[in-house]
N, C-alpha and C positions, 0 to 999 in steps of 0.2 A: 442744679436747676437751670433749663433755658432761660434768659432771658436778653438775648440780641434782640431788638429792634429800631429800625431808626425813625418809626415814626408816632413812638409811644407819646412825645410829646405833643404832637398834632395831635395825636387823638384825642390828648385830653379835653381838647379844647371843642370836641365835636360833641353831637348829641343821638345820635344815633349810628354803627355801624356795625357793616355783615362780619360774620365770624373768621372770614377767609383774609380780611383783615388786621384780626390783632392777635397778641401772641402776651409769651407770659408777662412781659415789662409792661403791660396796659392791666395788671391788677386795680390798679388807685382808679385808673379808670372806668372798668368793669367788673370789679371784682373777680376771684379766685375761677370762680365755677365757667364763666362767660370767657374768659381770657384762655384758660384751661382748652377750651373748647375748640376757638379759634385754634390756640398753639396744635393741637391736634388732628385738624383740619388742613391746616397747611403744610403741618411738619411730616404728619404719620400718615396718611394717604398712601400714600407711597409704597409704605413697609406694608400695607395692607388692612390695616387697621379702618373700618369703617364709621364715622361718623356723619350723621344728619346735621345739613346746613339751615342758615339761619342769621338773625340778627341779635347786635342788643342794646338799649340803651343806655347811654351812660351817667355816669356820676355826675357828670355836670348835667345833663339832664335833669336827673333827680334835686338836682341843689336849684335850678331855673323854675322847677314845679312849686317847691319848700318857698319861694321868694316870692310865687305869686299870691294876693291874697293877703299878705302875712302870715302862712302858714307857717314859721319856722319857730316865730313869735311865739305864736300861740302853742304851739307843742313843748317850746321853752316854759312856758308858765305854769303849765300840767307836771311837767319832772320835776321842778324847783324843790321842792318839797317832799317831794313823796319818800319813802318807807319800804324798798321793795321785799322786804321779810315781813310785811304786813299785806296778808294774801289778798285782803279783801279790797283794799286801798289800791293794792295792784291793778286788779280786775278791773274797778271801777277807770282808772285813769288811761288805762292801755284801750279800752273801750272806746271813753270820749277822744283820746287822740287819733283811734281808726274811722271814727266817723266824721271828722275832721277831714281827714284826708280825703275819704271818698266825697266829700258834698265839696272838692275845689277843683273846679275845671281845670284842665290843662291850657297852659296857653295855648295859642291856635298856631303858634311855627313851628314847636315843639309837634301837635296833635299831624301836622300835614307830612313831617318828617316821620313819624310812624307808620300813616298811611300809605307811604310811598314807598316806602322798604317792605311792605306788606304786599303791596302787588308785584311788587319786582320778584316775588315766589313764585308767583302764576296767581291764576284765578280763583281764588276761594281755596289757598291751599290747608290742611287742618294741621293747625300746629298746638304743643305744648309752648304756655306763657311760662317760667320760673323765676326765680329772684335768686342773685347773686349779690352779696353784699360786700361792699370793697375792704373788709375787715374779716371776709370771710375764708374757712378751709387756708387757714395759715396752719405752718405747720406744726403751730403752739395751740392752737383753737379750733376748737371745731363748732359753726353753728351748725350742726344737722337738725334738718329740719324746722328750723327755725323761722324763718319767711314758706309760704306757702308758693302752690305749684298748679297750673288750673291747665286740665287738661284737654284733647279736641275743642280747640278754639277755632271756629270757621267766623273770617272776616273781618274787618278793618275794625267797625264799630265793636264786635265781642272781646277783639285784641286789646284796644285800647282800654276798655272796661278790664281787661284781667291784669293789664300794666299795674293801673290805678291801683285794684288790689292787693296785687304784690306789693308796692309800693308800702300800702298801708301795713300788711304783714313784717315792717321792721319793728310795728311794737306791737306786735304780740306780745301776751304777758313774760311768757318764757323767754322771749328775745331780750325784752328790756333788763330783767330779772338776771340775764347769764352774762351780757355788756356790764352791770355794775359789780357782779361776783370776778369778771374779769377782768376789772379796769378800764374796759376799753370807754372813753366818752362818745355819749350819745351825737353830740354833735360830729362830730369826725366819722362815724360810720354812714355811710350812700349806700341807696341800691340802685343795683344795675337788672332790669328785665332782659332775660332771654327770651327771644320767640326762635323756635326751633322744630325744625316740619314733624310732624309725631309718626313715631316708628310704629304701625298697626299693633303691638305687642298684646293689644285687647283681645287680639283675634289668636297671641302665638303665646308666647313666655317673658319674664323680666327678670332681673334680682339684680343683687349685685356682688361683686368680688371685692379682696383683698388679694394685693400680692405676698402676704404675708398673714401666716397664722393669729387673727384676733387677738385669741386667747394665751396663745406661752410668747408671742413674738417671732417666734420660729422661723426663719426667712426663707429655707428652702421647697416651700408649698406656695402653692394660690388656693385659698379658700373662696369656693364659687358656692354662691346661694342661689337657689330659683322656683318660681312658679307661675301659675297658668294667669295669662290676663296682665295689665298694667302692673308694674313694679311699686306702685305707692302701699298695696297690700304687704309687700316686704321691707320695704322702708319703715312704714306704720306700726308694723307687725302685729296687722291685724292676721296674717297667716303665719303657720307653722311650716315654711320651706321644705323643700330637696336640700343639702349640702354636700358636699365634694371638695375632696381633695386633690392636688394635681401637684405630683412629684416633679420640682424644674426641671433637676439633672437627667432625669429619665424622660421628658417631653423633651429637652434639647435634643437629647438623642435617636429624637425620632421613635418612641414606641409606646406603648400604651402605657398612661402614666396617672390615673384615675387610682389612688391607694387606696382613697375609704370616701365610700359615698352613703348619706343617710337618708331615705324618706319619708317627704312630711307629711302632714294629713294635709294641705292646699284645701281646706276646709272650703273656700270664698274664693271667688275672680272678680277682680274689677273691670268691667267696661264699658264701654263708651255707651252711652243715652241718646241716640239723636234729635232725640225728641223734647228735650231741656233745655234751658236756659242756659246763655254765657255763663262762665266759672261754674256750674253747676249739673256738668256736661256729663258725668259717670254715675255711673250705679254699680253695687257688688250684687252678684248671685250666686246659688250655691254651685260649686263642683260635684258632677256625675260620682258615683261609688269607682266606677271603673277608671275613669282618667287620676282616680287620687290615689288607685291601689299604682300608679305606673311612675315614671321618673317623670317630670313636667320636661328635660330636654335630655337628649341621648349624650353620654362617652364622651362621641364624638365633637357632638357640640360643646359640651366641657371643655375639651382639649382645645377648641379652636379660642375657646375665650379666655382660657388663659395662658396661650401665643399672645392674644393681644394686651394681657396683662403685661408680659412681661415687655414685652417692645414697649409700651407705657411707661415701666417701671425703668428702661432701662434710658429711656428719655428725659425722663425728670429726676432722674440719679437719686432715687428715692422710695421708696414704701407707699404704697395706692391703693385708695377706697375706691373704687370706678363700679357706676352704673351702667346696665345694658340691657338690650329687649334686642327679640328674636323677631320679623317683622310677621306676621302669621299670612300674609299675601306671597311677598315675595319671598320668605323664608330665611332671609336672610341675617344674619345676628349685626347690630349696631350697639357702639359705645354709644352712650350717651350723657355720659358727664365721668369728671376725672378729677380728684383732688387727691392733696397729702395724707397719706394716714395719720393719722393726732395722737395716739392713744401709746401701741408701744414700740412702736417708732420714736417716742423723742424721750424714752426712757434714758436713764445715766446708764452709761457704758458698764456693761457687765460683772463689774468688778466685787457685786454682793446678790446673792438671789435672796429672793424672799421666799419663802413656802409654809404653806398652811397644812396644817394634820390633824383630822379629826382624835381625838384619844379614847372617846368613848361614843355608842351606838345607842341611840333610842327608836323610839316607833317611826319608822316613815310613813308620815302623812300626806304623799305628794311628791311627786317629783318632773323634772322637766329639760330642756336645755339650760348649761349652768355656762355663764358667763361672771370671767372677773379671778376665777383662780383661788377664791379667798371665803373664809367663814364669817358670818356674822349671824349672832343671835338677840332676841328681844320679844317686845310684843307685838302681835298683829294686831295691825290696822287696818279694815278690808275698808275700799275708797271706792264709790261706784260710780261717781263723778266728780269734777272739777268744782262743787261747792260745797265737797268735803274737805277739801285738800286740810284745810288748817285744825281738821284732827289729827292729824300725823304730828309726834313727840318724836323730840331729838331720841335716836336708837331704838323707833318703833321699826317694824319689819313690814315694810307697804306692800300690800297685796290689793290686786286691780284685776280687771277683766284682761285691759290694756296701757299698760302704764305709756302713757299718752305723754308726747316732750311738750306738753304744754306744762306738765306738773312739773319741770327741773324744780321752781321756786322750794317744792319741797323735798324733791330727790334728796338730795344731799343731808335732810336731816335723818335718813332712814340707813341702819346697819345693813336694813337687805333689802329686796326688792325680789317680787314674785308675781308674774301673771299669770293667766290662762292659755293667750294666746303670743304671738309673737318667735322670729326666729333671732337667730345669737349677730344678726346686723342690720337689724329695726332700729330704730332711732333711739329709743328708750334703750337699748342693750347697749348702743355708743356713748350714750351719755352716761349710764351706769358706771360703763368701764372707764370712761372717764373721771371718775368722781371718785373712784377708788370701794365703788359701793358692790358685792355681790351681789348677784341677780340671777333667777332662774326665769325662763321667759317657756310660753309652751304648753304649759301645765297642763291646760283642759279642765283643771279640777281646783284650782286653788281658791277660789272661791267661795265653794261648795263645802269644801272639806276645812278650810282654815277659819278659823272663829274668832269673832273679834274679841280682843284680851289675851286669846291664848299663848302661852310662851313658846316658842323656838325656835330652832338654831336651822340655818340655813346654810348646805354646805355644799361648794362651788370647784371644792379641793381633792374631789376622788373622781375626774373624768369626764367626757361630757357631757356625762349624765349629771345635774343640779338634783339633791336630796335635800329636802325638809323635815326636819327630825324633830317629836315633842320634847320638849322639854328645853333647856337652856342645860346644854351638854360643854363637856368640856373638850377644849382642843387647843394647839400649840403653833406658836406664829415660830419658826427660825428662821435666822439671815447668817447665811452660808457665803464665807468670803471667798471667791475664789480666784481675783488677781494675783493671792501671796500664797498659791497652793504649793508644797514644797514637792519636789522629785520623788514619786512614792520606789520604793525598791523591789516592787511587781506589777503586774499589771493587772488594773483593777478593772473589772467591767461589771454588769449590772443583772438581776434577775427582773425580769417584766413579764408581767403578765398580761398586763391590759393596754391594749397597744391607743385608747384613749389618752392616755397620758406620755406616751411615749415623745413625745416634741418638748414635755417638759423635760423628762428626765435626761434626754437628750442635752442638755445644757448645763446638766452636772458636770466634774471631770472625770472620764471615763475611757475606756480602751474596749467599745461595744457591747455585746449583750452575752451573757455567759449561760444562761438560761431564759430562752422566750418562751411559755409553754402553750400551747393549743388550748389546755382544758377551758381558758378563760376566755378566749374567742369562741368556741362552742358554745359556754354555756349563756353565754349573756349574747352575744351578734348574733347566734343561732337558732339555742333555746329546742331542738330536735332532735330527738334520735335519728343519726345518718342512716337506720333501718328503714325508719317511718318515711322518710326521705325518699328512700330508693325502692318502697312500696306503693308511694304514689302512685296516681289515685285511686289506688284496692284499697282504702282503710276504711275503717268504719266513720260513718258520719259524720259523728262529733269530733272524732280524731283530725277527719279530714277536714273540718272546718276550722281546727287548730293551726293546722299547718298552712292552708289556703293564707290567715291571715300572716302569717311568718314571711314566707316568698312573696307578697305583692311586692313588683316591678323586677322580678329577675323573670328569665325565659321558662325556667321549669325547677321542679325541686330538690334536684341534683346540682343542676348549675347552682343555685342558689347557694346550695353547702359550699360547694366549689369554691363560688365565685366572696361568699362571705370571709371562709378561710383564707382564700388568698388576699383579700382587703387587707386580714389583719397581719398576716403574716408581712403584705408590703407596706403599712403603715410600720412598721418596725423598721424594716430594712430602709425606707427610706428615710426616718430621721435618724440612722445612724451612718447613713451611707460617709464614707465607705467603709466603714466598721467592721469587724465581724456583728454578725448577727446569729449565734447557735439557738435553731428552731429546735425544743423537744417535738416530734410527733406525738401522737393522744396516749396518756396515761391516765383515764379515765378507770376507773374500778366501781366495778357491778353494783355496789349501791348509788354511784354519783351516775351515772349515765340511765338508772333508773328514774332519778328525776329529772330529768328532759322529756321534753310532751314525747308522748309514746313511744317512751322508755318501760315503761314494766312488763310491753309486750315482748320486747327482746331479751331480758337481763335475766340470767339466772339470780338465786337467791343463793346468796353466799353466808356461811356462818363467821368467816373472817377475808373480808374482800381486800383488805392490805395486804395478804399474800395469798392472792387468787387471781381470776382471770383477769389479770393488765399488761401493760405493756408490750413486748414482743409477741410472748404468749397470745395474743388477741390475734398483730397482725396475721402470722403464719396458720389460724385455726380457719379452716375454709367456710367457719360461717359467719367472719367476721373479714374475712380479705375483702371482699367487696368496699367495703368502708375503709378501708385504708389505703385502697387505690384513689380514692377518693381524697384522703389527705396528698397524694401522692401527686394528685393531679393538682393538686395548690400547689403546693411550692413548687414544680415546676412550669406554673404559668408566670410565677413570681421569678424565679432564674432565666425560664429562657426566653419567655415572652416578653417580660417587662424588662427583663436586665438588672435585675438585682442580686448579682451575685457573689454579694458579701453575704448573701445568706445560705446556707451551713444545716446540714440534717445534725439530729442526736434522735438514738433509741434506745428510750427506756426499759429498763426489770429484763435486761437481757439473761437468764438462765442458764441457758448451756451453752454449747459450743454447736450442736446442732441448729440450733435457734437462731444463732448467729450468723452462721451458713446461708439457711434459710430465707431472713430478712435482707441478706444481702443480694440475693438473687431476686428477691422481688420488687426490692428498689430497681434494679436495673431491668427489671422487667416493664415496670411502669417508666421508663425513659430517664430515670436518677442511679445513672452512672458512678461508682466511687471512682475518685480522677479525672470523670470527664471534664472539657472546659464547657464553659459559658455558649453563650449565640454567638460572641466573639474568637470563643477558643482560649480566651482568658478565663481565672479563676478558676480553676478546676472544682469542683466538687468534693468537700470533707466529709467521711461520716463519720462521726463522735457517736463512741459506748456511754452511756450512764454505767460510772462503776459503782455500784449501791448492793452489790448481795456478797457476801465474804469467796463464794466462789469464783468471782471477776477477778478479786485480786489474787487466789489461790493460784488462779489457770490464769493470771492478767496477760503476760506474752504472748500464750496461747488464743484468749479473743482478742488480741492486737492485732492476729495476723487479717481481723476480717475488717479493722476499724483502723479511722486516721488517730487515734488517741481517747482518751479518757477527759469523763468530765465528773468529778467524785461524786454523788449526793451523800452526803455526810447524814443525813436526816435517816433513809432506810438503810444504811450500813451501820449507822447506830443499834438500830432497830433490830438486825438480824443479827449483829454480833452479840448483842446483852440479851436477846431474845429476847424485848419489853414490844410490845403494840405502842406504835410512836401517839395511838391517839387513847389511850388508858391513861386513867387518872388515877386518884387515889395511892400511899406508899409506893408502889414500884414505881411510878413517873420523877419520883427521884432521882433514882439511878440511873434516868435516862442523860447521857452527858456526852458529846463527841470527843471529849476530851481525857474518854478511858482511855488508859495505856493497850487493852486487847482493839480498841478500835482505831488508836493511830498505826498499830503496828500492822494493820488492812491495809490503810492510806498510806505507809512507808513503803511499804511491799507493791501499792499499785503506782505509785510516782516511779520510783527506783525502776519500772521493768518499761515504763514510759519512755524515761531518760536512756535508759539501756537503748533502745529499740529506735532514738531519735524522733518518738512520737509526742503529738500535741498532749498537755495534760492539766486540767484545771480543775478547779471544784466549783458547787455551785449550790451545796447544801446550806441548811441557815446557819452550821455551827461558825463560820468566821463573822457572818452579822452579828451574834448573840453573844462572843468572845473573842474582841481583838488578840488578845495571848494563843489564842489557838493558831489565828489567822496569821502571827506571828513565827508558831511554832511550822505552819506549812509553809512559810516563805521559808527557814532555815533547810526544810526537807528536798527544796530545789523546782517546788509549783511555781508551771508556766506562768498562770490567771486563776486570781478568786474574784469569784463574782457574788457581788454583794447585793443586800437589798438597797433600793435606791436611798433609804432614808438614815441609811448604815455608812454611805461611800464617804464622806467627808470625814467624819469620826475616826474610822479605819483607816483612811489615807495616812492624814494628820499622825493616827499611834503609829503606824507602821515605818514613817517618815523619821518622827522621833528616836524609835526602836535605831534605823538604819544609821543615825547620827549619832547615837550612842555607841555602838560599834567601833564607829571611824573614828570616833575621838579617843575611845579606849586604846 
């Protein structure tokens, strides 16, 4: 963390200065936010990074104002006593102390030094006033949102009115209430007012960033939030954002590096009133249908701001929450405030993960954006304003329109936390995840739908989708050590399917991805048949009003598949970079691709679609290549455009030897070369067989000669060697076992002709998740990589480590 300056002690002693003057060593003096400011003004100009100038006043300011009056006095005789888990005694005292504050003039040498730093801007220039508290955005605490922020302030007298208020916003309820849950003493915390010239953003876009993933920690993204209008709508979370992801290693290197972007409904925009009174200067209105179906800023503009993330991040040798607004005049993006990240930045060193798993499924009643990682369950408590709050019971489940950081005092006693509105870096969602509490923020509906009393569980743990389930269901907290992880004796990688959670499972130990499959990017990021897609707009009405709402903010509904598939395919590859990453391409079957929106119009009707039209069979049938050019043209926007070229084709229910041929040539028809390299000419290009039908391993040499190796699925090779349908129940699903001797002697016959032939060979079916001994008996047989399910790797590791040690010792 910067902190050379040599004139941090002079300043202390001053009462008002511009920001081009002070740097991080004038915290005590300006607090976190204001100091921040400065240090980035003078330090990072340079690098490029733009910030709005400005002044602020200081801690000794604020302690000259507290002394005029007796003002200090008397704010001492209001806390003396007080209760702050007694909400209403709160309210009442945080009250009389604010009105206090505003009814005491400033002294008048204090009042002429504001006025005069106020013209030295220009003439009537329009600034945001905000409050920085010199206890504030340490890297142990975070007040967000905590003191208030009063926006277009034209003129000396409005200024000094919004000082005063800031001022007073050190006791907010929620302020004084998170100071005694902190420790920090009231007396020792000042604030410091920023006036800082306001970036038009009313007129353009705001939000804010993370150099670092919220939610898992995950260091190599910047999570950018944004929407239309002033940023306090994203702070507040009164809106439902845009979010984006922005792969570093891939923007270092210069190429498009946007992996997975979501959009929100930007329901509301905030701006400016000019027809209002001081502090009282905004209004929200609603947003057009059309600007909300689009991204609030472009790619590119993502990509620029989180350049300026990182040159931030790499300044303050640290993890960064940083705000910024897009100027809607001159177009141009400005930071506008920078602090420490709080939350999982100053976690303990990696040495134990925590993870949550739902065990059992009830009714989803709701769902929304899920912050926090974690499950909690109880009763709802729906709150619709601030003088319900002290209905909420320790391990009630709070549910709000807008859970508001006024309400921390009762945060904390709630297992979960559910709004309507709100994105995953609104103030309420930091405090959340600070508090160790889940939260799904976003809803739209939880109001409506959740009832007060009724029981359930709230789960935060399957993606970034936040689900709300009736009932008080059951699920499993484990703590996964991994500093004393032993040498496993293969190498282990992972099945994923949903590249949501892919930043988590990323930080298990692992050797990349041994199975990513498509079907789960389809069916939930896409939700369409790539037919209906590419019949755009010939469809019928209703259909096409389906679809319409599907593509809001991609170019057309082709790109859209495109551009969806390859999000997720590079949300994979980027958090394992540089891992392997083996993509299956689509092994969807005629009943599953019938349920995607105008899916029945395409699918035939199969009397057993487990062994009917999928896999290769699909690509090569000419009324189905259209749509696979289409998968084709993902992952190659993902290798050669983005540069992810740890990622790795695989084709499933390869059939014959024909088929084989076939899909080989049409890969390389669509510009996915077997062996070619990368944009660089590095990484050549894999293609991996699914060994899954007894005639792969029959003929395995034989389809080796079109593939870079084999990846088993143990699941349909079960299937077709016992003849059982892997999804029948009833007596025969008995016999269903990877662990027959006819079905290892498939799997011995396709390693062995792997090994023979010097090709890649792994498995990726669930029989090594469901029986370490198998997964055992394939390490003995000479497999490359078993790739396991993610909640399999530790267990497996562990046997298989054991296994290798009994061995050596024998």
């Amino acid at each position: 963390m910067p902190t050379s300056h040599l004139d941090s002690t002079v300043n202390a002693a001053r009462n008002v200065i511009d920001f081009v003057e002070l740097r991080m060593s004038d915290v005590e003096s300006v607090g976190g936010k204001n100091a921040s400011l400065g240090e980035m003004i003078s330090q990072l100009a340079a690098k490029g990074v733009r910030v709005p100038g400005g002044y602020a006043t200081t801690a000794n300011a604020y302690r000259i104002f507290l002394a005029h009056n007796n003002l200090a006095q008397r704010i001492d005789d209001v806390l003396a006593t007080l209760d702050v888990d007694d909400v209403k005694a709160l309210a009442q005292a945080g009250k009389l102390i604010r009105e206090q504050i505003l009814g005491t003039p400033f002294p008048a040498a204090l009042e002429a030094e504001v006025r005069s730093h106020y013209a030295a801007l220009g003439e009537n220039v329009t600034v945001a006033v905000r409050s920085s508290a010199t206890a504030e955005d340490l890297p142990d605490a975070s007040f967000a949102g905590q003191q208030e922020t009063y926006l277009n302030i034209v003129g000396a007298d409005n200024v000094l009115e919004a000082i005063k208020h800031v001022f007073a916003s050190l006791y907010n309820d929620r302020a004084i209430s998170y100071r005694v849950h902190k420790g920090f003493d009231h007396k020792l915390v000042a604030l410091s007012a920023g006036v800082q010239r306001m970036v038009r953003s009313d007129l353009g876009a705001a939000g804010v960033m993370f150099s670092i993933d919220t939610e898992t920690g995950f260091d190599q993204v910047v999570f950018v939030t944004a929407s239309y209008g002033l940023g306090e709508t994203v702070v507040q979370g009164a809106v439902n954002p845009d979010e984006f992801y922005v792969h570093k290693p891939t923007l270092q290197a210069g190429r498009p590096a946007v992996v997975r972007k979501h959009l929100g409904s930007k329901a509301i925009r905030m701006e400016f009133d000019l027809q209002a009174s001081a502090g009282k200067s905004v209004r929200t209105v609603p947003v057009g249908d059309a600007e909300r179906r689009q991204f609030s800023i472009s790619d590119a503009e993502v990509e620029e701001l989180a350049r300026y993330a990182l040159i931030i991040e790499q300044h303050y040798e640290g993890a960064m929450d940083i705000e910024w607004g897009r100027d809607g005049v001159d177009g141009k993006l400005y930071i506008l405030q920078a602090r420490p990240e709080t939350v999982k930045s100053q976690e303990a060193a990696a040495d134990k993960l925590s993870k949550f798993r739902m065990l059992e499924k009830g009714q989803l009643l709701s769902e929304g954006r899920a912050v926090g990682q974690k499950i909690g369950a109880g009763t709802v408590r729906v709150i619709r304003d601030v003088s319900e709050m002290d209905l909420v019971q320790p391990g009630d489940v709070l549910v709000s329109d807008m859970t508001d950081p006024d309400w921390e005092p009762v945060m904390k006693r709630a297992a979960a936390i559910v709004t309507n509105r709100g994105g995953r870096t609104c103030h309420a969602a930091i405090i959340a995840r600070e508090l160790g509490i889940p939260a799904v923020v976003g809803t739209g509906d939880a109001t409506r739908v959740l009832e007060d009393g009724m029981a359930v569980t709230v789960s935060c743990a399957e993606g970034d989708t936040g689900n709300i389930y009736a009932g008080i269901l059951k699920f499993e907290k484990m703590e996964v050590a991994l500093a004393t992880m032993p040498p496993s004796p293969v190498k282990l990688m992972m099945n994923v399917g949903n590249p949501e959670l892919a930043f988590e499972f990323a930080q298990l130990p692992n050797e990349g991805v041994g199975l990513a499959r498509l079907e789960f990017i389809i069916n939930r990021m896409i939700g369409v048949h790539p037919k209906a897609l590419l019949a755009y707009p010939n469809l019928a009405p209703e259909l096409k009003g389906k679809v319409e709402e599907r593509i809001a903010g991609y170019r057309s509904a082709v790109d859209f598949y495109v551009d969806k598939l390859a999000e997720g395919i590079a949300t994979l590859g980027a958090a394992f970079w540089p891992k392997k990453v083996i993509v299956r391409l689509s092994d969807f079957k005629s009943n599953e691709y019938a349920n995607l929106i105008g899916g029945p119009e395409y699918e035939p009707h199969e009397e057993n679609p487990m062994i009917g039209f999928r896999g290769a069979a699909r690509y090569v049938d000419p009324g189905f290549r259209d749509c696979f050019e289409l998968e084709c043209r993902a992952v190659k926007k993902v290798r050669d455009v983005m540069g992810l070229t740890n990622v790795e084709v695989m084709i499933p229910f390869v059939r014959t030897l024909a088929e084989a041929a076939k899909v080989i040539e049409l890969l390389e028809a669509n510009g996915l070369k077997r062996g070619a390299g990368g944009p660089d000419g590095n990484a050549p290009l894999r293609v991996i067989m699914m060994c899954e039908i007894p005639a792969n391993a029959v003929l395995a040499e034989q389809f080796l000669q079109y593939f870079d190796g084999f990846s088993i699925g143990s699941n349909d090779m079960t299937q077709l060697t016992l003849g059982i349908d892997r999804d029948s129940g009833g007596p025969v699903s008995l016999s269903f076992d990877e662990r027959n001797d006819a079905v290892k002697a498939m799997l011995a016959m396709s390693i062995a002709a792997c090994r023979k032939l010097g090709k890649y060979v792994g498995i990726c079916g669930q029989g090594p998740s469901d029986h370490p001994d198998f997964a055992q008996w394939l390490v003995g047989q000479g497999i490359e990589t078993i790739s396991l399910n993610p909640d399999t790797v530790v267990e497996t590791w562990l046997y298989l480590a054991e296994e290798a040690g009994k061995k050596t010792a024998g």
